[in-house]
N, C-alpha and C positions, 0 to 999 in steps of 0.2 A: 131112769128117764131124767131126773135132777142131773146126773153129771154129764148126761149131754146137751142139754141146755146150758149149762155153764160153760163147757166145750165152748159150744157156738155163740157164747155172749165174749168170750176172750178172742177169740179169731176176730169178728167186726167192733170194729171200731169206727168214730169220727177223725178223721184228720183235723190237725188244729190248723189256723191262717196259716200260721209262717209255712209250714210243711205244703201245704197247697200253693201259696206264693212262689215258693223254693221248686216248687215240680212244675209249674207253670214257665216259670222263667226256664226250666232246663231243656222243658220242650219246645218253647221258642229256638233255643239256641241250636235244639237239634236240626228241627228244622232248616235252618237257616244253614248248615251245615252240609243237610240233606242237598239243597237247592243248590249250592256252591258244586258240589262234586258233581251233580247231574249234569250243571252247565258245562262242567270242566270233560267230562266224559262226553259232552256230544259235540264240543270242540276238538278231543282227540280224533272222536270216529271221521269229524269232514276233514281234519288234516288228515289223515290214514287215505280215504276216499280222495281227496284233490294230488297226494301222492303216490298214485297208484298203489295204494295197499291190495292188498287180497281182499278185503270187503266189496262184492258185488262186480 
């Protein structure tokens, strides 16, 4: 029973600031990243749709 509680004391850990600063900032960016391509993807679909594409 001691060595699997030591197990599970090495698995969890604290994140220190910078590590959580640094994972914050990169989700931001995904984000951000995220929203760019959505936009860019639903301005292909209306050009595809206003040029008679096969959509609909």
């Amino acid at each position: 029973m001691n060595g699997k509680k030591r197990l599970a004391g090495d698995i969890v850990r604290q994140a220190n600031t910078s590590e959580v600063k640094g994972l914050r900032s990169e989700a931001r960016e995904l984000k951000e990243c995220v929203a760019e391509l959505i936009l860019e993807n639903r301005l292909l679909k209306k050009s595809m749709i206003g040029d008679g594409g096969d959509d609909e």
